[in-house]
Legacy VTK file of the C-alpha trace (Angstrom):
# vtk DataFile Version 3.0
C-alpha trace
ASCII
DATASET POLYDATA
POINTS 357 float
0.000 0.000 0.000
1.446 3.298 -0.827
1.953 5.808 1.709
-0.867 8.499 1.263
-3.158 5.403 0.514
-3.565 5.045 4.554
-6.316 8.217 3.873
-9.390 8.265 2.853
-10.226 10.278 -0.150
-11.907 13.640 0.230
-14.829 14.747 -1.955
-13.552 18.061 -4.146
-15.478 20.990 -3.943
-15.324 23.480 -7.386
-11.896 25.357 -6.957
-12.094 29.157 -5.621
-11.049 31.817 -7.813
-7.695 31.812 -8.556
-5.171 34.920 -7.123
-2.640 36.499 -9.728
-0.277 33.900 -10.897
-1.464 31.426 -8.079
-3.355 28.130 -9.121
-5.856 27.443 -5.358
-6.478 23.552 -5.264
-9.792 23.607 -3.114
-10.567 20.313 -1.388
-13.067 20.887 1.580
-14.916 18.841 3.891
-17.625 17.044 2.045
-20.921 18.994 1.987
-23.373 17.951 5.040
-20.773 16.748 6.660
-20.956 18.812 10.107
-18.067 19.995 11.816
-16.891 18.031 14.759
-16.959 20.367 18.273
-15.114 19.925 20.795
-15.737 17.286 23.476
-14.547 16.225 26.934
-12.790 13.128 26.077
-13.859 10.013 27.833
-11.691 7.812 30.230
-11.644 4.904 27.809
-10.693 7.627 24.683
-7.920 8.830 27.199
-6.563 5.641 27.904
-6.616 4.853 23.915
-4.141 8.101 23.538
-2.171 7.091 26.116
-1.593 3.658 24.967
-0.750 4.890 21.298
1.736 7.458 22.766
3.636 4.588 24.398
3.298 2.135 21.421
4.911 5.363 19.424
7.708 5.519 22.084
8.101 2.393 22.953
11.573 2.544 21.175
12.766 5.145 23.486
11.299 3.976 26.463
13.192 0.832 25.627
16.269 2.910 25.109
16.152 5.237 28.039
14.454 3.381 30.971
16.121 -0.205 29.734
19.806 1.671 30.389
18.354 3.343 33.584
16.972 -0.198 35.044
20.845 -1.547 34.172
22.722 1.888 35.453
20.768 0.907 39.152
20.632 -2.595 39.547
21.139 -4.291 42.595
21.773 -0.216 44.315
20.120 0.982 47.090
21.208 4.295 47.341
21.773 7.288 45.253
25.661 8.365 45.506
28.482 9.488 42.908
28.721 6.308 41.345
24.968 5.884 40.150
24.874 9.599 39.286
27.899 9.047 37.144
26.029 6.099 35.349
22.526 8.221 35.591
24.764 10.812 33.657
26.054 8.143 30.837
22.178 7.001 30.210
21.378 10.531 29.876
24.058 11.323 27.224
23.702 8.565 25.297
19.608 8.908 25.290
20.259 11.741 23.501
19.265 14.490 26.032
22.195 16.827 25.097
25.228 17.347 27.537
23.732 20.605 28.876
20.593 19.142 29.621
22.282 16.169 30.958
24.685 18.207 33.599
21.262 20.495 34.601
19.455 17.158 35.562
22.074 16.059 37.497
23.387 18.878 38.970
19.628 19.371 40.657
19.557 15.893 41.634
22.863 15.982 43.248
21.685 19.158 45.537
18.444 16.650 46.842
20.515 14.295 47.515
22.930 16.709 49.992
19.155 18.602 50.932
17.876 14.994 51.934
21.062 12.989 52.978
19.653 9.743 51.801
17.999 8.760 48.743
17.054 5.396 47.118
17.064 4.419 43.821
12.903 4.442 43.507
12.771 8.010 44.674
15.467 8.683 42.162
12.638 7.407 39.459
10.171 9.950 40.933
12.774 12.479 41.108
13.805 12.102 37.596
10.382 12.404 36.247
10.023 15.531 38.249
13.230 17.048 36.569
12.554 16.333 33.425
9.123 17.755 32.669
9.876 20.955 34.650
13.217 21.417 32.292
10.379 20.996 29.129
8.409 24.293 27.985
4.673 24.211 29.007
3.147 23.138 25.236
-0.636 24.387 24.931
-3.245 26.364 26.607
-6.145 24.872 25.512
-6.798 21.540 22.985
-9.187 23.378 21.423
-8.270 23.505 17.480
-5.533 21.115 18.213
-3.284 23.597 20.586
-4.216 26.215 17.519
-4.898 29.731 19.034
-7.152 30.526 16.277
-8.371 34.311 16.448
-11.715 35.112 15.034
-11.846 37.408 12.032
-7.957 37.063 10.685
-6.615 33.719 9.913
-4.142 32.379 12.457
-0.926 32.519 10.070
1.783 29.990 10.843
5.090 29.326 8.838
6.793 25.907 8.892
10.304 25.388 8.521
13.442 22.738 8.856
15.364 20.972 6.053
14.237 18.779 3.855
13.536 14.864 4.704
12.494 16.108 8.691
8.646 15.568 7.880
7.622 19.540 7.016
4.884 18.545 4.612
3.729 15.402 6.334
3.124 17.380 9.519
1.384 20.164 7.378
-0.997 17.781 6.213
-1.530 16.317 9.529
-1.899 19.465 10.894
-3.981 20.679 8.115
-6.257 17.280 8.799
-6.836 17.924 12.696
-7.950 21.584 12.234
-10.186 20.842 9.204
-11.946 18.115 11.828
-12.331 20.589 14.032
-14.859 22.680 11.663
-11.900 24.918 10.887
-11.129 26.456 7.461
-7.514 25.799 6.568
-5.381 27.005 3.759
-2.051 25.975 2.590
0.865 27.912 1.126
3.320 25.579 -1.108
6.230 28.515 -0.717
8.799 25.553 -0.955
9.197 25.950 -5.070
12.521 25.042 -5.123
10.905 21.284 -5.611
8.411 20.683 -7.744
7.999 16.745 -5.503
7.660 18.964 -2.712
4.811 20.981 -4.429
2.944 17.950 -5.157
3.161 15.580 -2.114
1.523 18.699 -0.478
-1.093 18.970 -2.765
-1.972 15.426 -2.086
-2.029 15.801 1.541
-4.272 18.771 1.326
-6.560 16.965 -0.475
-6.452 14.764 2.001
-6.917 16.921 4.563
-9.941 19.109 3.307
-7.943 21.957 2.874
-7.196 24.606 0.162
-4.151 24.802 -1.208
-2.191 27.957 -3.310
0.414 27.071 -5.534
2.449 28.610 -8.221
5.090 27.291 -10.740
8.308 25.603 -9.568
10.858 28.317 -9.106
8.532 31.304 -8.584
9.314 33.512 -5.597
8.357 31.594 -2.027
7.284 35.384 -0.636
4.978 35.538 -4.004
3.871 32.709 -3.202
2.840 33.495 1.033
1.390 36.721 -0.128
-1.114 35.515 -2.639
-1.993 32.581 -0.068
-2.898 35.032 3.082
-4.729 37.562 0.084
-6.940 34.658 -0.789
-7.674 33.429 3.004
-8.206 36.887 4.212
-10.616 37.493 1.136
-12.742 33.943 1.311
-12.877 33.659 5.382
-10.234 31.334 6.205
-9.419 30.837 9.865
-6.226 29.297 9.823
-3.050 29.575 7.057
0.137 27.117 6.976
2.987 28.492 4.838
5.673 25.755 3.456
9.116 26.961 3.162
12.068 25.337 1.139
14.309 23.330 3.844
17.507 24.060 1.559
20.272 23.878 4.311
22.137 26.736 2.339
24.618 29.568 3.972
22.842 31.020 7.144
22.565 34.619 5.210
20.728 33.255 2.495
18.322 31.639 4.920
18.047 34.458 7.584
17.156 36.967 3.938
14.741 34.126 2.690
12.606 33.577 5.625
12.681 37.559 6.513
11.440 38.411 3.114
8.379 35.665 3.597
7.735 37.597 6.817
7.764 40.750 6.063
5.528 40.344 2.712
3.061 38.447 4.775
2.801 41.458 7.265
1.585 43.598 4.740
-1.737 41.957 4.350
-1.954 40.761 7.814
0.093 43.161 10.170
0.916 40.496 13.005
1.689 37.562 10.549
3.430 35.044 10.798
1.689 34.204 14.474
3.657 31.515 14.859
6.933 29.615 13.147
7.202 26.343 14.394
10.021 24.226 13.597
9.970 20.886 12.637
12.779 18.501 13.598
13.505 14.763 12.648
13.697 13.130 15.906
15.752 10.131 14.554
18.596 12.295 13.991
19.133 12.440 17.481
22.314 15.511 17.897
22.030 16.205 14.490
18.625 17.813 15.227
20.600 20.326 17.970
22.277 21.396 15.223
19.469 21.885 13.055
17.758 23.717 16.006
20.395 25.805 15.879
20.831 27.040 12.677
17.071 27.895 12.238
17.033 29.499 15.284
19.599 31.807 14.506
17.966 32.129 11.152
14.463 33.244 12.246
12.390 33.734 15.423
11.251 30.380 15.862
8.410 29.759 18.454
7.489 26.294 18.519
8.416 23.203 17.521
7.475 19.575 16.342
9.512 16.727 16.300
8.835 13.899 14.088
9.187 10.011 13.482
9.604 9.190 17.269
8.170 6.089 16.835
10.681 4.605 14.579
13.692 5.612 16.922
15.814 5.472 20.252
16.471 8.606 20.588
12.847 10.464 21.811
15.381 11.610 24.797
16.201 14.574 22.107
12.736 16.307 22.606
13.898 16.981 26.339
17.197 18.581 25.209
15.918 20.888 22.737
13.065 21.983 24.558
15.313 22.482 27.406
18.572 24.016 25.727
16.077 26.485 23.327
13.189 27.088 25.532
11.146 26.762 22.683
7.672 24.900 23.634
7.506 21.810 21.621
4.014 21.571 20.153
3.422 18.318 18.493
5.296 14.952 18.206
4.685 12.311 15.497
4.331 8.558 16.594
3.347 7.193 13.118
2.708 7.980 9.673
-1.185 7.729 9.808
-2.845 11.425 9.327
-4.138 11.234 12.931
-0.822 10.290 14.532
0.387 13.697 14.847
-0.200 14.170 18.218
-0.353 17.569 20.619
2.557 17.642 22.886
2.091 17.053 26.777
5.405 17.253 28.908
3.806 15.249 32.115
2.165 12.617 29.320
5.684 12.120 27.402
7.463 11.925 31.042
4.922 9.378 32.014
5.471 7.631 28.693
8.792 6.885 29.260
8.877 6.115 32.756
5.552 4.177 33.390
2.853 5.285 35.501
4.192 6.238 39.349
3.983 4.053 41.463
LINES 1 358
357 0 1 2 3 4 5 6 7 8 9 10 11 12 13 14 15 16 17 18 19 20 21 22 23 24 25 26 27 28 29 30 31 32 33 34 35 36 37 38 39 40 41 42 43 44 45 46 47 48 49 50 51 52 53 54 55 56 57 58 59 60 61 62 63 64 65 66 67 68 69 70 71 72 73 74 75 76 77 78 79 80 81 82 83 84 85 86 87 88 89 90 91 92 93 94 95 96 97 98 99 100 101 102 103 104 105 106 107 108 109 110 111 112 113 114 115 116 117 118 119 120 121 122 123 124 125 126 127 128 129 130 131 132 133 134 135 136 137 138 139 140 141 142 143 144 145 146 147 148 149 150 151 152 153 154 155 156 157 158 159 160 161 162 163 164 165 166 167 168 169 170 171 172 173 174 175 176 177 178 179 180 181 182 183 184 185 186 187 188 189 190 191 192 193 194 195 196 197 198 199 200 201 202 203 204 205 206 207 208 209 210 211 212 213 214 215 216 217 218 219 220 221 222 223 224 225 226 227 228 229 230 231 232 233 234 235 236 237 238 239 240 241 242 243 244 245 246 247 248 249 250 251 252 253 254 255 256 257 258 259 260 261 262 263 264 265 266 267 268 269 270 271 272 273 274 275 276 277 278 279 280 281 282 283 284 285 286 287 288 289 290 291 292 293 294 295 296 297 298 299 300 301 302 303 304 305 306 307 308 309 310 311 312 313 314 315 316 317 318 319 320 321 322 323 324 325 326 327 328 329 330 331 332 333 334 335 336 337 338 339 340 341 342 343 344 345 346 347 348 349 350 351 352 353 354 355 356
């Protein structure tokens, strides 16, 4: 089965009009189909989500709390020779070596605050640590974590180099919001690939979304401006901009992404709302580095990290959050269009550790 065959096909609506040089590919949800609101979720739906967030990290779970259970063995207290081993887990989880010396620098002042520790309250303890170090994610699940404002779309530009899962999680994304009775419209600004152009296109027909595009080469700021023109003029609540992930000089980036911003200000003033990041969690350090460079590129405000399920190395989402204090938004834990999933530090934490005892 190939990949976007996992999706059900959407019913296509006539296209809108089209914007200067812009072709809009218009796939909404089906007519009579109503808009699903939102709804406290049941215990039994909750305990589904929690069960496919540790089948999705099962690998790192594996990973982290497999060389924690082996680092303590047979100890029954916490001294310098199981924080040196807690340290080595750490590191090689992935966590970052800043993150890493943090954690155990505030373990090792409860341990002299206490005077005796075991190794289960260094379980507790660790769980503690870790999801205070992580950025608080979302305010509300309402529109998927989306702070949609009434009367201007919600404008939010995703970038990160190519192969990290930008136009998967666009689609995703694009997916959860249209569920949620929300009109979404997409941006292909990425023209440096004409593949890239068209895998989105599929997802937002997938998705129930609109999409603008223009030829392969044409300018990516062209591109942004005729997509938030169209969604301002035809009611749209919420716009996702695609940017190339070319990982070319710094400059070139840094005048790329400002040029996207400041065209989209001049239809809507306070756009982009958001720029969320998206990282390849597999990459494990590689991903700092990535973090990095788009960081010092752009004002980047959130971020997702993708393809957790397939790896060791989940321990990366702690480091980045931690080292960039940049809230981490969503996670993906599969390549299904509903396993993008909102981002929830004690849930992740809980994940990986097991429910306290």
């Amino acid at each position: 089965m190939g990949f976007f065959d996992l999706f059900k096909k959407k019913k296509e609506e006539p296209a809108v009009a089209t914007e200067a040089n812009s072709e809009e590919i218009t796939t909404n949800v089906a007519e009579g189909e109503a808009p699903e609101s939102e709804e406290v979720a049941s215990a039994e739906e909750l305990e589904a989500e929690r069960k496919e967030l540790e089948a999705g990290l099962e690998k790192t779970k594996e990973g982290f709390f497999g060389k924690l259970k082996r680092a303590i063995a047979g100890r029954t207290t916490v001294d310098a020779d199981v924080l040196d081993d807690l340290e080595e887990v750490l590191i090689t989880s992935d966590v970052g070596v800043d993150t890493t010396v943090k954690i155990i620098e505030r373990i090792e002042e409860r341990v002299a605050r206490d005077k005796y520790m075991n190794t289960e309250e260094l379980h507790s303890i660790l769980r503690e640590e870790i999801a205070e170090l992580m950025e608080e994610s979302h305010r509300s699940t309402k529109d998927f974590g989306i702070e949609v404002k009434e009367g201007m779309p919600y404008v939010l530009m995703v970038v990160g180099v190519n192969g990290a899962g930008k136009t998967t999680t666009i689609g995703k994304l694009a997916a959860q919001l249209t569920k949620a009775g929300r009109k979404v419209y997409i941006g292909a600004a990425d023209t440096f690939r004409a593949a890239a152009i068209d895998q989105l296109a599929v997802w937002a027909e997938r998705a129930g979304a609109t999409m603008v595009r223009q030829e392969m080469g044409s300018d990516p700021a062209s591109v942004a401006y005729d997509t938030l023109r169209s969604a301002v003029a035809n009611g749209a609540d919420v716009v996702l901009i695609d940017t190339a992930g070319r990982l070319h000089n710094k400059v070139g980036l840094m005048k790329e992404l400002t040029k996207i911003r400041n065209v989209m200000a001049k239809v809507i003033p306070d756009a982009p709302h958001e720029v969320m990041l998206v990282l390849d969690g597999s990459t494990g350090q590689n991903a700092f580095e990535q973090a990095k460079h788009f960081t010092e590129a752009t004002q980047v405000t959130s971020l997702t990290i993708t393809k957790l399920d397939g790896t060791a190395k989940g321990g990366v989402v702690i480091g980045i959050s931690d080292k960039f204090h940049i809230p981490v938004r969503y996670i993906g834990i599969g390549e299904g269009i509903d396993q993008l999933k909102m981002f929830d530090r004690k849930e992740f934490v809980r994940a990986m550790f097991g429910d306290a005892k």
